[in-house]
mmCIF file as gemmi writes it, N, C-alpha and C atoms, coordinates in Angstrom:
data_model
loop_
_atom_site.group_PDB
_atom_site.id
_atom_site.type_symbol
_atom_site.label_atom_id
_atom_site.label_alt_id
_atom_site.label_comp_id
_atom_site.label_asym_id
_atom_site.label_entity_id
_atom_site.label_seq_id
_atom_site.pdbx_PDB_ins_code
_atom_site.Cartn_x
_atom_site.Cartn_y
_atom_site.Cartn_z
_atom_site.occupancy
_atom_site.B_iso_or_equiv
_atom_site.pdbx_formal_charge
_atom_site.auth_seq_id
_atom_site.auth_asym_id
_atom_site.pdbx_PDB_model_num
ATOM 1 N N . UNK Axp A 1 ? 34.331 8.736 -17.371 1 0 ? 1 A 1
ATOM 2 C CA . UNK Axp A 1 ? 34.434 9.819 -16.402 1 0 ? 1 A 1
ATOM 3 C C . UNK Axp A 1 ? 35.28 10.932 -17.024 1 0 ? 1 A 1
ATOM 4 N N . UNK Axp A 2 ? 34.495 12.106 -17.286 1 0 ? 2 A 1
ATOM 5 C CA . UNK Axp A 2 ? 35.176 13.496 -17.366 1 0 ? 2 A 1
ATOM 6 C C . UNK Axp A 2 ? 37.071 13.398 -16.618 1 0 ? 2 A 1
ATOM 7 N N . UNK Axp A 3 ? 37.347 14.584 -17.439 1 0 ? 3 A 1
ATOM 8 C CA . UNK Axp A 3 ? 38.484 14.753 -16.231 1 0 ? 3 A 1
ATOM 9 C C . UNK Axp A 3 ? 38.224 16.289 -15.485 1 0 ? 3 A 1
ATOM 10 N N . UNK Axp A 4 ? 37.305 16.921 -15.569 1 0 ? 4 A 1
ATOM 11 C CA . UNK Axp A 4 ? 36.68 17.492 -14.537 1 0 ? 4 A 1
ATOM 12 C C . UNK Axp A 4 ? 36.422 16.748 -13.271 1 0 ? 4 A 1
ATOM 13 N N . UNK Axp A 5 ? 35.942 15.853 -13.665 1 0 ? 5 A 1
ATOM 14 C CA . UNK Axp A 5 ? 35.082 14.831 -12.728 1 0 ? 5 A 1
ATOM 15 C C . UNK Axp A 5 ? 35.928 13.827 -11.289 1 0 ? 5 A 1
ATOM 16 N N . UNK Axp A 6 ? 37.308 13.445 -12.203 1 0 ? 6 A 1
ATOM 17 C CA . UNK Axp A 6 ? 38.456 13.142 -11.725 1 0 ? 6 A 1
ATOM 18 C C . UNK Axp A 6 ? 38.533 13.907 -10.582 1 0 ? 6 A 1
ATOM 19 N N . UNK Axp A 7 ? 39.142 15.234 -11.156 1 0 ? 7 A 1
ATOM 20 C CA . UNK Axp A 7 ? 39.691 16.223 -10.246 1 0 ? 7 A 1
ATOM 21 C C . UNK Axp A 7 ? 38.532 16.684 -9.061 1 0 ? 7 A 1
ATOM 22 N N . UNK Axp A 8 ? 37.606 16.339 -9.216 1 0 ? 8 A 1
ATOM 23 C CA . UNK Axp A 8 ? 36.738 16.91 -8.353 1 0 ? 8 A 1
ATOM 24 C C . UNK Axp A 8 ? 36.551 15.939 -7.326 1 0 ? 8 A 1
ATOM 25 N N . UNK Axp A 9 ? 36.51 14.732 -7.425 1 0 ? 9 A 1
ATOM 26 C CA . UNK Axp A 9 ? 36.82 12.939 -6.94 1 0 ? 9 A 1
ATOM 27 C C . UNK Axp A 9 ? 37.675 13.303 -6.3 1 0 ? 9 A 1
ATOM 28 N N . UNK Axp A 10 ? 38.759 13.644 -6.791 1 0 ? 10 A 1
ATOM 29 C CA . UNK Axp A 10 ? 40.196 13.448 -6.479 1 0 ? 10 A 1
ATOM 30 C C . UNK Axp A 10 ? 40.331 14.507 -5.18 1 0 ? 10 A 1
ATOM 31 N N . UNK Axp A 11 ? 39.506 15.738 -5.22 1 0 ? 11 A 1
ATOM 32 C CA . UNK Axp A 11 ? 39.805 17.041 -3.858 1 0 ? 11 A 1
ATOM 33 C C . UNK Axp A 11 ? 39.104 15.939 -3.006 1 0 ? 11 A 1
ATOM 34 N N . UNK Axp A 12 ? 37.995 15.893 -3.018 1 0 ? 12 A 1
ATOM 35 C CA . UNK Axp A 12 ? 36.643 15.078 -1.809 1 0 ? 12 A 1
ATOM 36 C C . UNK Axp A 12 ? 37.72 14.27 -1.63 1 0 ? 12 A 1
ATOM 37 N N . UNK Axp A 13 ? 38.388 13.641 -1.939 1 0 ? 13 A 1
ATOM 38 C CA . UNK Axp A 13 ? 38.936 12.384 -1.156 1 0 ? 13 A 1
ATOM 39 C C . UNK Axp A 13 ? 39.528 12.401 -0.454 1 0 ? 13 A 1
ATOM 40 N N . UNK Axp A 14 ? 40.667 13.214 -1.054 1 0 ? 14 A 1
ATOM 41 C CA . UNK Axp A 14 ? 41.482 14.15 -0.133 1 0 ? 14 A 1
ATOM 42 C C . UNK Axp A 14 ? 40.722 14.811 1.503 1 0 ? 14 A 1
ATOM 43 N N . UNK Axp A 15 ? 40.006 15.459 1.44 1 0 ? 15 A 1
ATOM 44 C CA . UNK Axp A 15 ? 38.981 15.702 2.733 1 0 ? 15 A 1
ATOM 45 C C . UNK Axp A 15 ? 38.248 14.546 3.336 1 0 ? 15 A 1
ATOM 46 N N . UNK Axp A 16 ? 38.067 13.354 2.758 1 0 ? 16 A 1
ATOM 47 C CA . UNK Axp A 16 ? 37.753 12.124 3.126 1 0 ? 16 A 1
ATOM 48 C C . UNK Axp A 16 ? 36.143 12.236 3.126 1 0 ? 16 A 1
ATOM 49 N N . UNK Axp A 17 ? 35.574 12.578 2.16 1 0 ? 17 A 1
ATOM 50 C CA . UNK Axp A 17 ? 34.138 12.517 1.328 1 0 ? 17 A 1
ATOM 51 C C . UNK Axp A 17 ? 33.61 11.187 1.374 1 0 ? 17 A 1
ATOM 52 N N . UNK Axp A 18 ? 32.26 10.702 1.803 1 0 ? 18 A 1
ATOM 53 C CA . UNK Axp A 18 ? 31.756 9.594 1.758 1 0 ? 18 A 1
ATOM 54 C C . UNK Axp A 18 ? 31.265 9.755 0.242 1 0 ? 18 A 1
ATOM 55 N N . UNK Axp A 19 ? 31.518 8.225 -0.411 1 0 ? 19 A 1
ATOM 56 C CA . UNK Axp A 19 ? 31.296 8.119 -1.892 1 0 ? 19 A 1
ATOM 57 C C . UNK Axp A 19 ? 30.042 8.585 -2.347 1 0 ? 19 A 1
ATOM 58 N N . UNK Axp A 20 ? 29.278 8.175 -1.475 1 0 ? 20 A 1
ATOM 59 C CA . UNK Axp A 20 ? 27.544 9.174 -1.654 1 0 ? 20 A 1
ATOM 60 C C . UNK Axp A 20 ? 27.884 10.66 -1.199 1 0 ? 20 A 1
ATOM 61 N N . UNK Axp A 21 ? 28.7 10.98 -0.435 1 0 ? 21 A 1
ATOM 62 C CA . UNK Axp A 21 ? 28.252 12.818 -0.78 1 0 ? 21 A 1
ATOM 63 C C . UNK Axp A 21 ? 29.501 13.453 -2.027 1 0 ? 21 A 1
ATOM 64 N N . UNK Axp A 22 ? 30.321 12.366 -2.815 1 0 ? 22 A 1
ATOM 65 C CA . UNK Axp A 22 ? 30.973 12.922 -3.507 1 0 ? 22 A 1
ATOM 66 C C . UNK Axp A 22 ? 29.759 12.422 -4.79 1 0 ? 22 A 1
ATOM 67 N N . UNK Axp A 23 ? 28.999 11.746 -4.844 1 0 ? 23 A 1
ATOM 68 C CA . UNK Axp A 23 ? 28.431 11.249 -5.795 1 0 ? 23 A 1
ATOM 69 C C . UNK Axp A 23 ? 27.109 12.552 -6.048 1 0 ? 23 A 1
ATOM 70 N N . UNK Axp A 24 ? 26.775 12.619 -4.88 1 0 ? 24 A 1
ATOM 71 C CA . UNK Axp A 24 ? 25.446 13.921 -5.094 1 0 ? 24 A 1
ATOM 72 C C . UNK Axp A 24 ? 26.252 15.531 -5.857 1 0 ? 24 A 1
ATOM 73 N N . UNK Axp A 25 ? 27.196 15.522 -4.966 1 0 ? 25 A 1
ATOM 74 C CA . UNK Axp A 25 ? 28.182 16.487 -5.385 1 0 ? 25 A 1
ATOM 75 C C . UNK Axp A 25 ? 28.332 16.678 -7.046 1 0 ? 25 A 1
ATOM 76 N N . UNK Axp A 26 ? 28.71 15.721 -7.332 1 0 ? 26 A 1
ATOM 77 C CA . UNK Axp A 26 ? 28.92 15.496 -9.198 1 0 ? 26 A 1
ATOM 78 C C . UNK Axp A 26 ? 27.658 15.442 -9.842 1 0 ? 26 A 1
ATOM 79 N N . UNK Axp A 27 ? 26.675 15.185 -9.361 1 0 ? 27 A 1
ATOM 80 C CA . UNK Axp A 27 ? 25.326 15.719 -9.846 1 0 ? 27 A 1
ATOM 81 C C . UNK Axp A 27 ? 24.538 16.69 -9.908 1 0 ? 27 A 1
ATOM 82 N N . UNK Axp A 28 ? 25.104 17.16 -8.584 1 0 ? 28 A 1
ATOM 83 C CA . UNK Axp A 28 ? 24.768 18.71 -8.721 1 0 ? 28 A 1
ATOM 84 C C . UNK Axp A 28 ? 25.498 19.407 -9.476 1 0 ? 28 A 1
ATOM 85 N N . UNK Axp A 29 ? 26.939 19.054 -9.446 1 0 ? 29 A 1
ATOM 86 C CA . UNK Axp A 29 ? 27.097 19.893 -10.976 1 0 ? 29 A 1
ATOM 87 C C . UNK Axp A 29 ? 27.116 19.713 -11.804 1 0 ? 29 A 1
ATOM 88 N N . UNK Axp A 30 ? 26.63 18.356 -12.329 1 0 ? 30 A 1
ATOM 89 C CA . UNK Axp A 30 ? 26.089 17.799 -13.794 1 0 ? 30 A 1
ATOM 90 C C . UNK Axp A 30 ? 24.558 18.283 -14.327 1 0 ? 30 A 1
ATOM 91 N N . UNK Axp A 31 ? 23.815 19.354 -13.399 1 0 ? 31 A 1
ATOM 92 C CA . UNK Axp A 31 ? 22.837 19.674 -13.436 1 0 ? 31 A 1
ATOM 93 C C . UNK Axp A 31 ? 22.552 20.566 -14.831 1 0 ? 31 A 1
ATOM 94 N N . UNK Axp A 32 ? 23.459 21.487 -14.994 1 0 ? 32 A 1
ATOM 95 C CA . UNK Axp A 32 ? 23.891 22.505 -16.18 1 0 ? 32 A 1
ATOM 96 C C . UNK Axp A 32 ? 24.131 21.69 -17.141 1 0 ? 32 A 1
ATOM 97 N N . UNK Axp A 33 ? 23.189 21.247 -18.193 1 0 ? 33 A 1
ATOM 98 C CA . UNK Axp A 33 ? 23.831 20.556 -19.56 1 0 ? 33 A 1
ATOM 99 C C . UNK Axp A 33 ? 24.638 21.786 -19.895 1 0 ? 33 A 1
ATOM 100 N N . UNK Axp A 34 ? 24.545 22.926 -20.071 1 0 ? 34 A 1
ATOM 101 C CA . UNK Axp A 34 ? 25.063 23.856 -21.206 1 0 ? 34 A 1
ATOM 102 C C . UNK Axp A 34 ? 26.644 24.462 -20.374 1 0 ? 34 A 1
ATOM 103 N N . UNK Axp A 35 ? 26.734 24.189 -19.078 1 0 ? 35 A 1
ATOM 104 C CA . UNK Axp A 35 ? 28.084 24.576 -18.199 1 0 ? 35 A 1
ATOM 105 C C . UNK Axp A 35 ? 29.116 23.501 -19.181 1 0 ? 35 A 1
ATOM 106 N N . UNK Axp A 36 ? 30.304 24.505 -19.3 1 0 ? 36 A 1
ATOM 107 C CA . UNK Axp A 36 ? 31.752 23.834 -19.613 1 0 ? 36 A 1
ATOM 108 C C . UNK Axp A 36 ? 32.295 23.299 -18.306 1 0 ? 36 A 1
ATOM 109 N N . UNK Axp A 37 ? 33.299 22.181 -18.845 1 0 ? 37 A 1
ATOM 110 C CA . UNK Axp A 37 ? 34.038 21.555 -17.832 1 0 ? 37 A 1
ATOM 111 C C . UNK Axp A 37 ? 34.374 22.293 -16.498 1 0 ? 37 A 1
ATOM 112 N N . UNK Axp A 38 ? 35.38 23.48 -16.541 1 0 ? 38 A 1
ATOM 113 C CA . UNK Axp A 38 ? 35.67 24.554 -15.677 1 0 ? 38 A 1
ATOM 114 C C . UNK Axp A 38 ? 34.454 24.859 -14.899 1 0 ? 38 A 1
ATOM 115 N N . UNK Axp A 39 ? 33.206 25.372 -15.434 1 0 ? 39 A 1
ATOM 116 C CA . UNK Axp A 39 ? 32.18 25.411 -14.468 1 0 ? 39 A 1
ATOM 117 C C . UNK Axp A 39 ? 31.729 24.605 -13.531 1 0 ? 39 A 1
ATOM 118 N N . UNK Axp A 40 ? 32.087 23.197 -14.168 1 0 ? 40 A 1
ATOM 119 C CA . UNK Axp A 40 ? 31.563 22.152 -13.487 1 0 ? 40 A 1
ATOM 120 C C . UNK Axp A 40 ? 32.823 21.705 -12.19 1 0 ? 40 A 1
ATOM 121 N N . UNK Axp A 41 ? 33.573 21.519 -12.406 1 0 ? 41 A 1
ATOM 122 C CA . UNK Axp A 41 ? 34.81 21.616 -11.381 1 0 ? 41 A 1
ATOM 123 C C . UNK Axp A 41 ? 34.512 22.615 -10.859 1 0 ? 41 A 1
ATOM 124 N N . UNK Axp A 42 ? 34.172 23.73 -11.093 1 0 ? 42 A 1
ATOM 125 C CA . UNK Axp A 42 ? 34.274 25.098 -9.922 1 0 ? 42 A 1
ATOM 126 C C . UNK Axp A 42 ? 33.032 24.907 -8.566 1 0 ? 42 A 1
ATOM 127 N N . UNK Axp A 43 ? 31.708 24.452 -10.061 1 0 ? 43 A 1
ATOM 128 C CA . UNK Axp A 43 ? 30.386 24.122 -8.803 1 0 ? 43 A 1
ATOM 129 C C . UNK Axp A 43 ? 30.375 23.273 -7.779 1 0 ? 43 A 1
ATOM 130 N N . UNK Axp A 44 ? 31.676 22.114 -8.365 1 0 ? 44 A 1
ATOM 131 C CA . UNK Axp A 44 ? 31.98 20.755 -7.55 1 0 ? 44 A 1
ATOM 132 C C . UNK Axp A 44 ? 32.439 21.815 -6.21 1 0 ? 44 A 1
ATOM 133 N N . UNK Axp A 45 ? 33.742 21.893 -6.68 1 0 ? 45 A 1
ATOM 134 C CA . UNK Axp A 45 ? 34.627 22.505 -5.492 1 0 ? 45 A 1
ATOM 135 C C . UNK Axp A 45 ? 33.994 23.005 -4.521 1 0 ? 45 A 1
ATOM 136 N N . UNK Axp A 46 ? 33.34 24.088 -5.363 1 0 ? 46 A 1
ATOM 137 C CA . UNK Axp A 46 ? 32.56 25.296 -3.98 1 0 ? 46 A 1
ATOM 138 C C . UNK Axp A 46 ? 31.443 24.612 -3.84 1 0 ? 46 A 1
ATOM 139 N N . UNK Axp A 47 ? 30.635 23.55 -3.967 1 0 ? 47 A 1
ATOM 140 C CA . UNK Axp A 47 ? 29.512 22.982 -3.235 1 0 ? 47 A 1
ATOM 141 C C . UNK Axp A 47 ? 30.344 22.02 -1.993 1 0 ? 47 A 1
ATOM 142 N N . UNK Axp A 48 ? 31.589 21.515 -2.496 1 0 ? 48 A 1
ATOM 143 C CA . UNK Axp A 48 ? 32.674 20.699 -1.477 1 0 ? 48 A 1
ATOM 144 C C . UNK Axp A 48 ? 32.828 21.136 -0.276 1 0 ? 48 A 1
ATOM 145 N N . UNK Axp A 49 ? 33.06 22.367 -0.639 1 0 ? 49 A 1
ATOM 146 C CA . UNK Axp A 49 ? 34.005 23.487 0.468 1 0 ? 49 A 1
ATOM 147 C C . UNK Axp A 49 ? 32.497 23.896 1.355 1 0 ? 49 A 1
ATOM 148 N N . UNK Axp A 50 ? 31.276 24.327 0.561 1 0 ? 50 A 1
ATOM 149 C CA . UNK Axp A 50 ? 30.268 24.117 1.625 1 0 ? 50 A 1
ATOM 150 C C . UNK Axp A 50 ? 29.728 23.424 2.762 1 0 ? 50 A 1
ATOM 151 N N . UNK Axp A 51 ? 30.315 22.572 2.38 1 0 ? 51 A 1
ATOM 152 C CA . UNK Axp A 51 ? 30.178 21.089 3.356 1 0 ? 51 A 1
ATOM 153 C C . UNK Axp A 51 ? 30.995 20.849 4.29 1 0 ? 51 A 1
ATOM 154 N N . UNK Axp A 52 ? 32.539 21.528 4.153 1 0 ? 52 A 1
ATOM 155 C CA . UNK Axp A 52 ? 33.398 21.629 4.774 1 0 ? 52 A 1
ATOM 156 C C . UNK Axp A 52 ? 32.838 21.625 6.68 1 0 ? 52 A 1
């Protein structure tokens, strides 16, 4: 596991994320082979906060 990936685990949980919508979450931003880490934490976050 990234440590993008961590940190992005680590917000959802915090909000109390069911392991399947933190799991789709990290796939959707694993979608971008060519996105850097930072992108990928950012897409996490703000797809998170959508859900909010």
């Amino acid at each position: 596991m990234k440590l993008w990936e961590r940190k992005a685990r680590s917000i959802m949980k915090g909000f109390l994320f069911s392991e399947a919508k933190i799991n789709s979450i990290i796939n959707y931003a694993n979608e971008d082979p060519k996105a850097n880490s930072e992108l990928k934490l950012y897409k996490a976050t703000h797809k998170a906060r959508q859900c909010l």
